[in-house]
N, C-alpha and C positions, 0 to 999 in steps of 0.2 A: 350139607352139614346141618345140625341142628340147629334151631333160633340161638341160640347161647353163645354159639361161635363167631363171632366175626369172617369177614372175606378169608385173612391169611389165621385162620384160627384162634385166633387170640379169646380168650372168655370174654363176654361182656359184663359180667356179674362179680362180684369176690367169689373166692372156694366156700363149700364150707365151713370149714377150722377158719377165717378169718372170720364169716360173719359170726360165729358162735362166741369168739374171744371178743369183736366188736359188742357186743349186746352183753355178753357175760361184764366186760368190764366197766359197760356203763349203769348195768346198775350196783355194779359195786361200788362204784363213785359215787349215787347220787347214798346209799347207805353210808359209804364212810364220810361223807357229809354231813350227814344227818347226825351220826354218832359224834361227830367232831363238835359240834353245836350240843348236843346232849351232853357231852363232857364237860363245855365249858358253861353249863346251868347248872349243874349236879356241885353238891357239897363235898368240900374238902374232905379226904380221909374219911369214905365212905364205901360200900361195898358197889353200892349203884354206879360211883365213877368209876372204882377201881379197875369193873366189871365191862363199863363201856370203853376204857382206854384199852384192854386188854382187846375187847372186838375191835376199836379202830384201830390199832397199831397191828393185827393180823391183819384184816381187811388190806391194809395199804400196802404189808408185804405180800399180801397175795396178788393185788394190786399191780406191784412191780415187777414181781418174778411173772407174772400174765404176759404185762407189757414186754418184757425183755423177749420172751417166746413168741408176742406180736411179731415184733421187730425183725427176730432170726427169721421167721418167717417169709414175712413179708420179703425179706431182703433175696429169699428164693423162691419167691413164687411174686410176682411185682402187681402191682392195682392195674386192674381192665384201663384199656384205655379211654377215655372220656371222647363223648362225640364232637364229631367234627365241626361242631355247629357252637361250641365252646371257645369263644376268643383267648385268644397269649395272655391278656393281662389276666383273665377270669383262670387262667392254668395257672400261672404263678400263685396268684390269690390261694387255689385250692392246695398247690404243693406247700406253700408256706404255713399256710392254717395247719395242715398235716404233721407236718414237723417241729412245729410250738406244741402241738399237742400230744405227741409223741414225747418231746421234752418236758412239758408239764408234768402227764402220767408216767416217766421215770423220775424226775427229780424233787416233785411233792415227796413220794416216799420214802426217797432215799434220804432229803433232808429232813423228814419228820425222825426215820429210823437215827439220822446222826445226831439229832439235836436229844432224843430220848438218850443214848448211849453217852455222850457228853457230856449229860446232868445225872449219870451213872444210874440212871433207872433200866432198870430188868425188860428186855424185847421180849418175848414170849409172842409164839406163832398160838396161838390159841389152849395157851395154857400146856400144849404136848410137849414145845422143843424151845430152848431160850436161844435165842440170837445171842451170839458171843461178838462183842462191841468192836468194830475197825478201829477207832481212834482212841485212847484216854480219856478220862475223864476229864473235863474244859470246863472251868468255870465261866470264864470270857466267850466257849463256844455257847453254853448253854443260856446264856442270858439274851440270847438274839432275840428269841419268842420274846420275851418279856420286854426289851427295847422296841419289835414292833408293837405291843400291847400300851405299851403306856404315851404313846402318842408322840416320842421323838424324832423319829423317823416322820410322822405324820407333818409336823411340821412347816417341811420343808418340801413335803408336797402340794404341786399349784392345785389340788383340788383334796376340801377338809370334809370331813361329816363333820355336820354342825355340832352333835352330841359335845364332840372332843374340843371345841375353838372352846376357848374363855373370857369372858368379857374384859376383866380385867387385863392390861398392856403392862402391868407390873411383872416380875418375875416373883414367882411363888419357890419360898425356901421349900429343897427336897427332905422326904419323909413327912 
């Protein structure tokens, strides 16, 4: 059989269509990054952000609906086997990284998609087709961004970026 094949045939390689969705999706990641950081630089009520929310909120549904087609796939076509020379702890290692990051890239978009839909802003795939919202509109849903932005959450985490600690131990009246 040819190099590619294992003893009982097995690929040692991904197919194509995985590695193509693998590399397609990560540089849509490191751009809808990018764009996620360019948004939150850009100026309120302007065409520059309105323009880049529009690219990253595609991007991320192209993103998920990728990832979901990863997944089906994958679930019928399974990863080469890893060589033999790979310890049990270093497998688990790798199936678990695998699957955080499977749930990563579906659940980033899916929570950006719900948190945009519950502060009743308009999804649009790239300006062509609007995503019609799963849930209502949430006042309580849509303020979670904002809960994690203003440092509450942070808190109560055992590790702070300095930026956000404040010197003073007093409590500062809100607003």
């Amino acid at each position: 059989m040819s190099t590619r094949l294992g003893v009982s045939g097995e690929s040692r390689i991904y197919d194509c269509l995985s590695r193509a969705l693998h590399w397609l999706i990560a540089a849509l990641a490191v751009i809808v990054v990018s764009l996620g950081w360019a948004t939150g630089e850009a100026p309120r009520n302007t065409l520059t952000r309105d323009y880049a929310l529009l690219l990253h909120r595609s991007i991320g549904l192209t993103i998920l609906l990728l990832m979901l087609l990863r997944a089906m796939w994958r679930w019928r076509h399974p990863a080469p086997l890893l060589p033999p020379s790979v310890q049990g702890w270093e497998r688990a290692l790798s199936r678990s990284t695998q699957l955080l990051l499977y749930l990563l890239f579906i659940g980033m978009p899916l929570s950006g998609y719900l948190n945009a839909a519950a502060a009743d802003h308009v999804v649009s795939v790239f300006g062509l087709v609007s995503v019609s919202p799963l849930i209502p509109e949430n006042d309580r849903f849509s303020q979670i961004a904002i809960l994690l932005r203003d440092g509450i959450l942070e808190r109560m985490l055992p590790v702070r970026r300095i930026s956000r600690i404040c010197v003073s131990r007093t409590p500062q009246p809100p607003g």
